[in-house]
N, CA, C and O atoms as a GROMACS GRO file, in nm:
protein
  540
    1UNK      N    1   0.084  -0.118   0.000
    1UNK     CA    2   0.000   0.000   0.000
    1UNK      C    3   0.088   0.124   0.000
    1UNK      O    4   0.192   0.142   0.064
    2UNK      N    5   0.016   0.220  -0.097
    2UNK     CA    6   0.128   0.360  -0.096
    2UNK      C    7   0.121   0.440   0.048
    2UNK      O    8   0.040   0.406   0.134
    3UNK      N    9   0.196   0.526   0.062
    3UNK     CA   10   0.247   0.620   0.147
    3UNK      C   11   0.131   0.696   0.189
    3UNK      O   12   0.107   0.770   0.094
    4UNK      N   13   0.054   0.716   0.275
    4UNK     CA   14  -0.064   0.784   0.329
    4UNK      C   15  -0.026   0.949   0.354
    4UNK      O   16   0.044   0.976   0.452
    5UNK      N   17  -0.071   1.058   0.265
    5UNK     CA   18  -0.043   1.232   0.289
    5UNK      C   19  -0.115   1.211   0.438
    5UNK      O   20  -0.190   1.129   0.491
    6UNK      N   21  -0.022   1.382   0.488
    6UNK     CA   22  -0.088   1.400   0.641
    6UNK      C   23  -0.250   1.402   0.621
    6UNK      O   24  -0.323   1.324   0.683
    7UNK      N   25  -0.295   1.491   0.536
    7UNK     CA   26  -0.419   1.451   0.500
    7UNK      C   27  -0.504   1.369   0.489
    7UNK      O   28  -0.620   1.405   0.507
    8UNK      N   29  -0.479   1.245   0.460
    8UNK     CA   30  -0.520   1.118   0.444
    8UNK      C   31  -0.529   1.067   0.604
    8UNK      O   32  -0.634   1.029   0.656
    9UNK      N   33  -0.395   1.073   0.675
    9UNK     CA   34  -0.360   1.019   0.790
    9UNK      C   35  -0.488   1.081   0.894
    9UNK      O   36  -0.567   1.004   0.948
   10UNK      N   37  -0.495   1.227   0.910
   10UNK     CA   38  -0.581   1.295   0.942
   10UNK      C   39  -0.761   1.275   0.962
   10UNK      O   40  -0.838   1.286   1.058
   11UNK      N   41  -0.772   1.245   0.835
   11UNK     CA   42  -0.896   1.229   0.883
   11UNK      C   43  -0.922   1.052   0.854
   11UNK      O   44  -1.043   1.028   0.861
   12UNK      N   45  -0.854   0.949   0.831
   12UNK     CA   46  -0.870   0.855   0.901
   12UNK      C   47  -0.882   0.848   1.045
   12UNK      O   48  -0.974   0.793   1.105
   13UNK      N   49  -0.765   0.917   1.105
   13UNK     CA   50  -0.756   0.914   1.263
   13UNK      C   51  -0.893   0.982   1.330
   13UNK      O   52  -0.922   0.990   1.449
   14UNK      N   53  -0.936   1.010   1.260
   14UNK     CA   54  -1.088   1.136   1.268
   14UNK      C   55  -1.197   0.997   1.283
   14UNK      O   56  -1.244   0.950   1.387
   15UNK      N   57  -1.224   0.937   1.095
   15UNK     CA   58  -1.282   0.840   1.103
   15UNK      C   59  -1.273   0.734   1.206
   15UNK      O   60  -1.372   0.711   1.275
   16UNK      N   61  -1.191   0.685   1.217
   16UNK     CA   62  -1.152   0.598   1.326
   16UNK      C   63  -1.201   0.642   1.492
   16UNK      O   64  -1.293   0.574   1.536
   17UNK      N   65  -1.149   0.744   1.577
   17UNK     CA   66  -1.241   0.808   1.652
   17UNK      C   67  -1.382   0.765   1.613
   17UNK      O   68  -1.434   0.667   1.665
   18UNK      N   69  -1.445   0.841   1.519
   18UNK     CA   70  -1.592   0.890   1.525
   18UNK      C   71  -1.655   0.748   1.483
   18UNK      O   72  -1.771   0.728   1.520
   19UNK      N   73  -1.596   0.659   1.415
   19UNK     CA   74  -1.667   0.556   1.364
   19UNK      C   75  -1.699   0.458   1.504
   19UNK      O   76  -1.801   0.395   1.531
   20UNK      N   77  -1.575   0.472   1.580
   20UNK     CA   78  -1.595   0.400   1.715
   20UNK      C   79  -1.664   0.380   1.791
   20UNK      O   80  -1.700   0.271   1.833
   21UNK      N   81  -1.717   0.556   1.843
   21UNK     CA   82  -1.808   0.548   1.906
   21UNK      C   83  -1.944   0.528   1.825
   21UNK      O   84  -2.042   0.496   1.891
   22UNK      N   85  -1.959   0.545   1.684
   22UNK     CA   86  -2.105   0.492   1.650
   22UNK      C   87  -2.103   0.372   1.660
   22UNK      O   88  -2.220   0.343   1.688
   23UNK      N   89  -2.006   0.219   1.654
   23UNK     CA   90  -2.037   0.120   1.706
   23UNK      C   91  -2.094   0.122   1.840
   23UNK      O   92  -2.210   0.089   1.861
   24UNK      N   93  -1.977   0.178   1.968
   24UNK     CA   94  -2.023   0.202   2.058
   24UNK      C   95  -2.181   0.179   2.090
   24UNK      O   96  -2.221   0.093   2.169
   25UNK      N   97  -2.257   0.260   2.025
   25UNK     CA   98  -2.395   0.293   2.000
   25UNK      C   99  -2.478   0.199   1.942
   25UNK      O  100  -2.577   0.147   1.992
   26UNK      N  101  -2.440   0.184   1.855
   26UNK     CA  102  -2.521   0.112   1.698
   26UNK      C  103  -2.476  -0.044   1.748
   26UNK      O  104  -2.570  -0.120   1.773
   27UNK      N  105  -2.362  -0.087   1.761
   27UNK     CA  106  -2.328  -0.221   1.774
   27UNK      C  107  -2.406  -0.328   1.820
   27UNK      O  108  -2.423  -0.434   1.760
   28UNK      N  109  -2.465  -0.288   1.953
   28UNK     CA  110  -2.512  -0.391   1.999
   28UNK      C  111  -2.662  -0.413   1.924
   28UNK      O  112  -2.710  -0.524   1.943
   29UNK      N  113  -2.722  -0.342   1.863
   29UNK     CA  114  -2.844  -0.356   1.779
   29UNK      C  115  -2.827  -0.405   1.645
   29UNK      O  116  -2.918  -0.446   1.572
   30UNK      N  117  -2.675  -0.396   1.611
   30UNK     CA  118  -2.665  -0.487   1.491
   30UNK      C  119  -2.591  -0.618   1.540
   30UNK      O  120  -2.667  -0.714   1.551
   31UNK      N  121  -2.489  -0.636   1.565
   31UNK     CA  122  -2.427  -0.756   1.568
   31UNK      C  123  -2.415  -0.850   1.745
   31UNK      O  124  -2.345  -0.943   1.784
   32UNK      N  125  -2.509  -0.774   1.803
   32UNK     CA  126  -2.545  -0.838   1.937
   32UNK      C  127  -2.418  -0.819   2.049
   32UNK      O  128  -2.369  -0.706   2.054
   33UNK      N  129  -2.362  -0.923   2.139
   33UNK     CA  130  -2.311  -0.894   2.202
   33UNK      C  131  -2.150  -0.913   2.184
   33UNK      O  132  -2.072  -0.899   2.279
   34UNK      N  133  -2.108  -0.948   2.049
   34UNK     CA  134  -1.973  -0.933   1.994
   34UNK      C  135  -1.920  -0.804   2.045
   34UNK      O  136  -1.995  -0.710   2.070
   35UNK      N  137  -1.740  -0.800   2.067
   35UNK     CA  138  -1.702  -0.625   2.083
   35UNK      C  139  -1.637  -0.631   1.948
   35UNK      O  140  -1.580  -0.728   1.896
   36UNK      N  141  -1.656  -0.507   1.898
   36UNK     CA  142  -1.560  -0.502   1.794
   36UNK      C  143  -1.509  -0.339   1.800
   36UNK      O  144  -1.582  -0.241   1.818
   37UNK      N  145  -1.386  -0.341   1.781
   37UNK     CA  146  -1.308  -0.198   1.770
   37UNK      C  147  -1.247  -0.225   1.641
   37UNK      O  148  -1.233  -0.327   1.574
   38UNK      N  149  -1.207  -0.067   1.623
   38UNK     CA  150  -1.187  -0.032   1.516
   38UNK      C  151  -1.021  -0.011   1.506
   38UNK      O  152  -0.966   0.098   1.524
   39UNK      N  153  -0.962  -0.118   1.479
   39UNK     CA  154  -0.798  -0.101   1.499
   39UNK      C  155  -0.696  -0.007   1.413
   39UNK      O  156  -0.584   0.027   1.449
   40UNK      N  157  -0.769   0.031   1.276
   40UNK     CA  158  -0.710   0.085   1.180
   40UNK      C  159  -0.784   0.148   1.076
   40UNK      O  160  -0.870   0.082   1.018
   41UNK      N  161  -0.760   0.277   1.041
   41UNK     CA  162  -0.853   0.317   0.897
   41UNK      C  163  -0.757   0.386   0.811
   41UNK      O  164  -0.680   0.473   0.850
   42UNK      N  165  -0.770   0.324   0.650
   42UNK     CA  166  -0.664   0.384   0.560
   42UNK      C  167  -0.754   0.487   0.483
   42UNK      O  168  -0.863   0.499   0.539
   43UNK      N  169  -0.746   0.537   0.410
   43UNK     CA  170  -0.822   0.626   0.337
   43UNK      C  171  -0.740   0.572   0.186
   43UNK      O  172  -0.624   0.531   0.178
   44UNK      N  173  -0.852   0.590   0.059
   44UNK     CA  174  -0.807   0.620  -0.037
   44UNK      C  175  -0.758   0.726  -0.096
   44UNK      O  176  -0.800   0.833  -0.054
   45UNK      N  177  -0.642   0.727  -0.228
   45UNK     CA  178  -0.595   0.841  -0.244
   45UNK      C  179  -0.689   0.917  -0.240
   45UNK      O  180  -0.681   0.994  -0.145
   46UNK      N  181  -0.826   0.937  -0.336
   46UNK     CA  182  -0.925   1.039  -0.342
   46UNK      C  183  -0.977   1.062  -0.242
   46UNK      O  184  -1.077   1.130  -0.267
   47UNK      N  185  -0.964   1.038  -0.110
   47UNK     CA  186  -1.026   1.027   0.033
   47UNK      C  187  -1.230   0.994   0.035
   47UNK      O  188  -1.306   1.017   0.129
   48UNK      N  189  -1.263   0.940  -0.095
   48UNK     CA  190  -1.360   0.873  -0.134
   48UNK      C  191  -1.391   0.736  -0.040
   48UNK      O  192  -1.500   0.717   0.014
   49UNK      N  193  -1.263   0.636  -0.029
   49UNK     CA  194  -1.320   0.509   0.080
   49UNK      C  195  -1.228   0.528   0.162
   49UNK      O  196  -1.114   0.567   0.136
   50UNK      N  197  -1.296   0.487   0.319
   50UNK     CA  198  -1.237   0.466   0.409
   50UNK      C  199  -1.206   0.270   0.400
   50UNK      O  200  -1.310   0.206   0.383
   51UNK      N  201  -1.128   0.220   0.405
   51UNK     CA  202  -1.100   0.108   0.454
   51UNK      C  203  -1.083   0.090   0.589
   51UNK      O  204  -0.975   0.136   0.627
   52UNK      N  205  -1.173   0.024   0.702
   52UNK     CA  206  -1.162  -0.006   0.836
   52UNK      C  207  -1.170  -0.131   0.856
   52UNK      O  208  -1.254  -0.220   0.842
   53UNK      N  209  -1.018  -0.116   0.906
   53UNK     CA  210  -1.018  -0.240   0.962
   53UNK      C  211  -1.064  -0.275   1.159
   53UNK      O  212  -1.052  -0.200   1.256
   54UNK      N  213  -1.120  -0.433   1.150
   54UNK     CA  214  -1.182  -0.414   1.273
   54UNK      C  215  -1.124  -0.571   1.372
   54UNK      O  216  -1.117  -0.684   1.324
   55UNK      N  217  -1.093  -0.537   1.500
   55UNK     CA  218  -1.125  -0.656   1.566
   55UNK      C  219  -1.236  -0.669   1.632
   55UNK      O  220  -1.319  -0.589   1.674
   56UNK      N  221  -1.219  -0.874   1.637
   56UNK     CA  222  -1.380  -0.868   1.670
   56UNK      C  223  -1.379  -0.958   1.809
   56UNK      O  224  -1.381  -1.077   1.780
   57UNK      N  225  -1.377  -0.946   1.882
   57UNK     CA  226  -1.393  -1.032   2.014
   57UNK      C  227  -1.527  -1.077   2.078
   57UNK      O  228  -1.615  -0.992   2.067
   58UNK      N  229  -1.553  -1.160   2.126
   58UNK     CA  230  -1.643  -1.200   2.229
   58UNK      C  231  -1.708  -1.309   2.106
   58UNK      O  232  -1.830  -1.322   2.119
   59UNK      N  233  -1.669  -1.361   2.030
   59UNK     CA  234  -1.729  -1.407   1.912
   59UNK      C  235  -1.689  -1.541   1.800
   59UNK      O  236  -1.606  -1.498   1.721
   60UNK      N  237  -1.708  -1.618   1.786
   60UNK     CA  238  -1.637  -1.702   1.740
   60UNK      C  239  -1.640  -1.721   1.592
   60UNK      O  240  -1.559  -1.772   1.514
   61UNK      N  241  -1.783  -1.654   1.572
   61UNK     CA  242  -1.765  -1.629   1.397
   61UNK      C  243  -1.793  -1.461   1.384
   61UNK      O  244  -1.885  -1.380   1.375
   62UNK      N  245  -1.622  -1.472   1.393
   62UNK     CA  246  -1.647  -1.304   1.374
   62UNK      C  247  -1.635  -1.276   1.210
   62UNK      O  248  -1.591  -1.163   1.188
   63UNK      N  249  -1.670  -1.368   1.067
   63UNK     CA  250  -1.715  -1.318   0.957
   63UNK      C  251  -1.868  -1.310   0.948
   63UNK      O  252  -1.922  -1.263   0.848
   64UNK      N  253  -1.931  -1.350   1.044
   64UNK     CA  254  -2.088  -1.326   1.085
   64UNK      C  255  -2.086  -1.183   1.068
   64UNK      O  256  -2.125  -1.108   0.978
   65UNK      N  257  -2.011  -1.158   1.212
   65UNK     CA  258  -2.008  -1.042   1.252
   65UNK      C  259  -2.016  -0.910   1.129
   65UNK      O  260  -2.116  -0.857   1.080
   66UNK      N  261  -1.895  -0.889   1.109
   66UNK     CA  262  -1.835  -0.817   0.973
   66UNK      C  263  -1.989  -0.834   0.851
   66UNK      O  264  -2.005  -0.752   0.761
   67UNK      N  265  -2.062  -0.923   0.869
   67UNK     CA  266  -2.145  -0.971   0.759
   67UNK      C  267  -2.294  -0.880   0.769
   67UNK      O  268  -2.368  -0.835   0.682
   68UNK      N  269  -2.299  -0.878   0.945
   68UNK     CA  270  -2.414  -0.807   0.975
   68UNK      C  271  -2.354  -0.664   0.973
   68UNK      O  272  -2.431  -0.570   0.957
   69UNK      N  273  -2.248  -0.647   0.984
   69UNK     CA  274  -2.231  -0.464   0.913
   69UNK      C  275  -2.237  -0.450   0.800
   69UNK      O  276  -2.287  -0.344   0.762
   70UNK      N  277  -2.186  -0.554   0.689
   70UNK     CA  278  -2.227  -0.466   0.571
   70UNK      C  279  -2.365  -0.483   0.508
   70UNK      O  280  -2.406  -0.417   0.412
   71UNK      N  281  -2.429  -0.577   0.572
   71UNK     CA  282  -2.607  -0.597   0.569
   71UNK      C  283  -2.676  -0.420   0.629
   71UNK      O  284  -2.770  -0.375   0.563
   72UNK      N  285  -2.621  -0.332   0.753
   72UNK     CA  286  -2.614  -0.244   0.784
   72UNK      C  287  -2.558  -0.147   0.755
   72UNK      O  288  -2.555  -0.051   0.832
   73UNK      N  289  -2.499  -0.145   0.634
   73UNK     CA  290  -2.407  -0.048   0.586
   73UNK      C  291  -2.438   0.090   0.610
   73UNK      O  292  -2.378   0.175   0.676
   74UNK      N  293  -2.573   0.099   0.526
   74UNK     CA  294  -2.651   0.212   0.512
   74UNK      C  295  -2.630   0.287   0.658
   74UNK      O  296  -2.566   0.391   0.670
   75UNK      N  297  -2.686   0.225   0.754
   75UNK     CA  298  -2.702   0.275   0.890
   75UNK      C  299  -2.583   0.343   0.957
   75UNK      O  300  -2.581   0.451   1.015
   76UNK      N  301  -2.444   0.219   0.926
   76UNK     CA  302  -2.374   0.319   1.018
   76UNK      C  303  -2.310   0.392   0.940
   76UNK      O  304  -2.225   0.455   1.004
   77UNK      N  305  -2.309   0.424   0.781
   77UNK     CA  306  -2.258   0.504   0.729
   77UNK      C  307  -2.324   0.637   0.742
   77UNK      O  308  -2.248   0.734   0.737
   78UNK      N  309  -2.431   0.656   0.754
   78UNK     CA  310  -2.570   0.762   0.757
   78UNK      C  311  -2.496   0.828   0.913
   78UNK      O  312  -2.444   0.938   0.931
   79UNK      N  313  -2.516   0.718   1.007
   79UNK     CA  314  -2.433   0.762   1.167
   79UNK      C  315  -2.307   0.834   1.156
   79UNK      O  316  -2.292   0.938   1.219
   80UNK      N  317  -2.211   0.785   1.079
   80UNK     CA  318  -2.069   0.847   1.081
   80UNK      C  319  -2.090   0.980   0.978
   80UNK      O  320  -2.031   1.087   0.995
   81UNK      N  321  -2.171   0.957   0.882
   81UNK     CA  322  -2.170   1.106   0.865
   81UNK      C  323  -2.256   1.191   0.910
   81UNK      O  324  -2.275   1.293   0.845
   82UNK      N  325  -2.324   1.168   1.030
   82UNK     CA  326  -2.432   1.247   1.080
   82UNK      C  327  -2.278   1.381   1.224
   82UNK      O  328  -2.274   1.493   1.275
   83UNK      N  329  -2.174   1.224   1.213
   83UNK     CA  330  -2.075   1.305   1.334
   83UNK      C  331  -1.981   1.390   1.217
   83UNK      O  332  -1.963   1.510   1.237
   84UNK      N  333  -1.916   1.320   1.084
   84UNK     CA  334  -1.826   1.408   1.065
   84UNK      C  335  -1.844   1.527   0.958
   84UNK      O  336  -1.768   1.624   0.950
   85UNK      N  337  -1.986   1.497   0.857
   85UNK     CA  338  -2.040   1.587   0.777
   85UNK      C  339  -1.988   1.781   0.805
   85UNK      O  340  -2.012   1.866   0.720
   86UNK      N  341  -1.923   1.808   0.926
   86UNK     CA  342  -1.896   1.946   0.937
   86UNK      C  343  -1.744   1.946   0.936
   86UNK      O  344  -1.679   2.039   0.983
   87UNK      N  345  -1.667   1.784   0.854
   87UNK     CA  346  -1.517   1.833   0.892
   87UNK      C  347  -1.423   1.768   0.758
   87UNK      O  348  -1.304   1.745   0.739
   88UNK      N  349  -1.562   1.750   0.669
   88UNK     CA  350  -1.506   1.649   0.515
   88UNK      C  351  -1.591   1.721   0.448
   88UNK      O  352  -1.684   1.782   0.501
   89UNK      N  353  -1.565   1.719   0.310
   89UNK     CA  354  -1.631   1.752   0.188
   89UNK      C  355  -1.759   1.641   0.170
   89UNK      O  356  -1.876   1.679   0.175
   90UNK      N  357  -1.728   1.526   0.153
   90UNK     CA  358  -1.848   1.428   0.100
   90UNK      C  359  -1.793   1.273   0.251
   90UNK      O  360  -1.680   1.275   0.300
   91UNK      N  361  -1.856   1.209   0.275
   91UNK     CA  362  -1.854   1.111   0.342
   91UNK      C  363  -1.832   1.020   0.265
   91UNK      O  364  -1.890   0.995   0.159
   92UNK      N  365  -1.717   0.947   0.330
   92UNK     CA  366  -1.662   0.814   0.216
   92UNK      C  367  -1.728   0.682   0.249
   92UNK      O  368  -1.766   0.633   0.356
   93UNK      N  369  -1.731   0.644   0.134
   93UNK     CA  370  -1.790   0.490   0.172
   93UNK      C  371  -1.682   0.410   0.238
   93UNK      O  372  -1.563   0.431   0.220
   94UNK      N  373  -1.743   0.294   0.336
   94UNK     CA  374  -1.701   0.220   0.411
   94UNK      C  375  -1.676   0.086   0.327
   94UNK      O  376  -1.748   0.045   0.236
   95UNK      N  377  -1.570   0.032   0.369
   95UNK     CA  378  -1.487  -0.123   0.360
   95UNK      C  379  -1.482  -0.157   0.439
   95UNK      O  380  -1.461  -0.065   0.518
   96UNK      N  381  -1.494  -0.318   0.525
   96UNK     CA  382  -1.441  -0.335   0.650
   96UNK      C  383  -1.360  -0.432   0.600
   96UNK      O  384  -1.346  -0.465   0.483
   97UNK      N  385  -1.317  -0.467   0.682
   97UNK     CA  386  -1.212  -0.564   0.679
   97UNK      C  387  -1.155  -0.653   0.858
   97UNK      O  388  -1.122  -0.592   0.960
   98UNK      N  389  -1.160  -0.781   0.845
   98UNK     CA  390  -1.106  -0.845   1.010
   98UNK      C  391  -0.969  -0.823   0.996
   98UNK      O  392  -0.885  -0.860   0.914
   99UNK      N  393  -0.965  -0.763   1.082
   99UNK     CA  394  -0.774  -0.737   1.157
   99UNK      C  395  -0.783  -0.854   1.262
   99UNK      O  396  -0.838  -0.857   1.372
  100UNK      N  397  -0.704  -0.957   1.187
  100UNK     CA  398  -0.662  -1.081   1.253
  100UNK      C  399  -0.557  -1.069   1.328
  100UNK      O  400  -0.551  -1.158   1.412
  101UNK      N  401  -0.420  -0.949   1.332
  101UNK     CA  402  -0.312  -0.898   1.414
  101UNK      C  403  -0.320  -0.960   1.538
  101UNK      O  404  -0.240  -1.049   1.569
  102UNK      N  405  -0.424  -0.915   1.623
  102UNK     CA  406  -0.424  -0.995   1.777
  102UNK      C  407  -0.421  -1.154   1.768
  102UNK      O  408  -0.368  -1.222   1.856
  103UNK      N  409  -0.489  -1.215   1.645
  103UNK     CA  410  -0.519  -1.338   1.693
  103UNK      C  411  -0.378  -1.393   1.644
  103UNK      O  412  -0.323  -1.462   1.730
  104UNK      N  413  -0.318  -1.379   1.542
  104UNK     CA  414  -0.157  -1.416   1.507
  104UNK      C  415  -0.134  -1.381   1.639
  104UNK      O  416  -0.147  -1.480   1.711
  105UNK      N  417  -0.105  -1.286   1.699
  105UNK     CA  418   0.009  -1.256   1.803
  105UNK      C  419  -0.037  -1.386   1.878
  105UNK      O  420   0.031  -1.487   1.857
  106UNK      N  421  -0.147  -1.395   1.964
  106UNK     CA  422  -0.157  -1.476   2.073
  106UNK      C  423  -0.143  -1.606   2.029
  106UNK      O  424  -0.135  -1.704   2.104
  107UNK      N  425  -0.140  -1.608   1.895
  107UNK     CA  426  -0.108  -1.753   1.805
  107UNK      C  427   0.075  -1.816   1.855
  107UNK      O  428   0.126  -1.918   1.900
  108UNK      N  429   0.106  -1.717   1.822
  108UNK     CA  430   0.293  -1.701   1.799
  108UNK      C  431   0.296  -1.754   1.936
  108UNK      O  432   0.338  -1.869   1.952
  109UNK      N  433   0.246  -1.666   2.064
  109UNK     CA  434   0.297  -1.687   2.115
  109UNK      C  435   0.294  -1.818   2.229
  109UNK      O  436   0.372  -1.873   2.307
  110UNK      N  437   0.143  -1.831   2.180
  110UNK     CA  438   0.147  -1.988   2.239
  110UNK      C  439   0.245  -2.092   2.189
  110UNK      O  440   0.289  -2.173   2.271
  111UNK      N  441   0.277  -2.095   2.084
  111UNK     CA  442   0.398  -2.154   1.972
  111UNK      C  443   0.526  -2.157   2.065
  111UNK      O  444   0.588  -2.260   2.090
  112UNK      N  445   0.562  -2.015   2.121
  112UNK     CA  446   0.694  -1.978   2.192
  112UNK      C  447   0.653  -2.019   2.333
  112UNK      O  448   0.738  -2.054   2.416
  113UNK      N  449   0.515  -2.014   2.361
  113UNK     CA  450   0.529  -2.106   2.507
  113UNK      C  451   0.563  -2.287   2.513
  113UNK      O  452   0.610  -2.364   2.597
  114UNK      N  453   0.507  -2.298   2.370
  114UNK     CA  454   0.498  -2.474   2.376
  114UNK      C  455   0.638  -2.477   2.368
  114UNK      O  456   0.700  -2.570   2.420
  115UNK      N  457   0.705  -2.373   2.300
  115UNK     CA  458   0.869  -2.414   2.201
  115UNK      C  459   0.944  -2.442   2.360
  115UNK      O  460   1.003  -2.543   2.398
  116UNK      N  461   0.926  -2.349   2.415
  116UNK     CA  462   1.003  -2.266   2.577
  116UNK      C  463   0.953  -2.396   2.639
  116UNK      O  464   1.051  -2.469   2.657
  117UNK      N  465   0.865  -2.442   2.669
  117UNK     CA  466   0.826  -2.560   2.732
  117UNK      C  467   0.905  -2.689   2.746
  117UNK      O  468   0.957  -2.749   2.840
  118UNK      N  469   0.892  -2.710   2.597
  118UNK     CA  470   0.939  -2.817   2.509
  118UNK      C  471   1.137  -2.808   2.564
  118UNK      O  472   1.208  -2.908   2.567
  119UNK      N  473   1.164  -2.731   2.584
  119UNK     CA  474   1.264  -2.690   2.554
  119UNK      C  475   1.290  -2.722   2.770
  119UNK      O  476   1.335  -2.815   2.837
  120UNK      N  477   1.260  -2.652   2.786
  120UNK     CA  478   1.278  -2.674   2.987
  120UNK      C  479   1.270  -2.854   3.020
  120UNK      O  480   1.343  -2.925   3.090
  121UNK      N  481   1.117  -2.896   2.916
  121UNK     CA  482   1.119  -3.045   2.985
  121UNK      C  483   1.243  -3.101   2.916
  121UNK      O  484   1.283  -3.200   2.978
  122UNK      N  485   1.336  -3.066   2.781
  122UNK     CA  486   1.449  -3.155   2.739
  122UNK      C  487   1.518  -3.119   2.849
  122UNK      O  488   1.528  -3.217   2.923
  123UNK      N  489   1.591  -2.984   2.913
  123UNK     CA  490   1.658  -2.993   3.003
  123UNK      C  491   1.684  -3.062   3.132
  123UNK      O  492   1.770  -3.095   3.214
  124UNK      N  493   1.549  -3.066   3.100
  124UNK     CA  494   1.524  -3.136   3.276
  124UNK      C  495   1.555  -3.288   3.253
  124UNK      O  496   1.627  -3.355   3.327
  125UNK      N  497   1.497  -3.332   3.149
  125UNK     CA  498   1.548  -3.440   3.163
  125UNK      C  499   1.725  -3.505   3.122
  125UNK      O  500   1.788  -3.607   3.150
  126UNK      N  501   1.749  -3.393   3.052
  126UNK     CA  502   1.890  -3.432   3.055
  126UNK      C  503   1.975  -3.352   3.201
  126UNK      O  504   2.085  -3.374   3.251
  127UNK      N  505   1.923  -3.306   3.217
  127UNK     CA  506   2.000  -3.275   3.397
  127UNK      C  507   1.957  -3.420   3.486
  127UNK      O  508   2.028  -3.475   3.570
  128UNK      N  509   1.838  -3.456   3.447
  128UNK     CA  510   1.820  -3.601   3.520
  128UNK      C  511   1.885  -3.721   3.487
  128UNK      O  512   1.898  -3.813   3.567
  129UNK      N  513   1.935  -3.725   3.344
  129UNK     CA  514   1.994  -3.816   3.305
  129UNK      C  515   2.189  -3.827   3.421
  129UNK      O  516   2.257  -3.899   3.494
  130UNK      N  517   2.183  -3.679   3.345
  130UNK     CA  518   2.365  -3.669   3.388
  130UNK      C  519   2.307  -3.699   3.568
  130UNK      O  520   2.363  -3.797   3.618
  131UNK      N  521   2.235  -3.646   3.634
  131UNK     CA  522   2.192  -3.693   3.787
  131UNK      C  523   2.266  -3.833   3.800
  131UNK      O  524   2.368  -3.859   3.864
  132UNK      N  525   2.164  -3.938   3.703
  132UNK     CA  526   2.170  -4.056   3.740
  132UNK      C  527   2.277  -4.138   3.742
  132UNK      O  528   2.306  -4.247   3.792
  133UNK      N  529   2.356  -4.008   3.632
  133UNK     CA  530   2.520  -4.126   3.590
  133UNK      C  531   2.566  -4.048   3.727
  133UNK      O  532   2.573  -4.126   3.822
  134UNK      N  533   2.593  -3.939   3.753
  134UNK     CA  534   2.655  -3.926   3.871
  134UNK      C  535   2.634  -4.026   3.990
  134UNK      O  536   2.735  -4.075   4.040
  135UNK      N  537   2.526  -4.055   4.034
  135UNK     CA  538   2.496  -4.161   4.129
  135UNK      C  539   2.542  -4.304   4.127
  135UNK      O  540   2.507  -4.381   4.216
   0.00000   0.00000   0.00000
């Protein structure tokens, strides 16, 4: 992806804010008791689409989730420009997208606990081995 102008950066960080709290609001009447935040928003060059990306917690099919927003599109797009309509020219259409980031991480690092694990019980047992020849 290209290089984001301060401009761009700007009122993503805007979108992002304001889109938040209309989940905040709106969320639980669309997608029930899932949380989902809004981890990231890119803008296109023409600042026409926002791309938001989202995590989704409390949820196990969080492409449900994502599924009942864009079934709702209308709604929370109508919401986000009801907040930012006094700080953009035209309100951009919405993309979402699952930001899987958290679930890799806690992925990895169960990986580095099994590895670290794996790794203490070889010691141990070769400290038990050399034990036994000592005896």
């Amino acid at each position: 992806m290209e290089q984001q102008t301060i401009k761009q950066r700007q009122v993503a960080a805007m979108i992002q804010r304001e889109f938040s709290v209309v989940l905040q609001n709106e969320g639980r009447l669309i997608y029930g008791d899932a949380l989902v935040t809004v981890t990231r928003v890119r803008m296109s060059s023409d600042m026409g689409i926002a791309y938001v990306y989202l995590s989704v917690y409390n949820s196990v099919y969080k492409q449900e989730v994502i599924k009942e927003m864009w079934e709702n599109l209308v709604r929370l797009r109508t919401e986000l420009g009801k907040r930012i309509r006094k700080q953009v020219r035209r309100i951009p259409r919405l993309k979402f997208f699952i930001d899987d980031t958290l679930d890799q991480v806690e992925e990895i690092d169960k990986l580095f606990q099994k590895i670290n694990g794996e790794k203490n019980v070889m010691r141990s047992m070769k400290d038990a081995q050399q034990d036994r020849e000592e005896d």
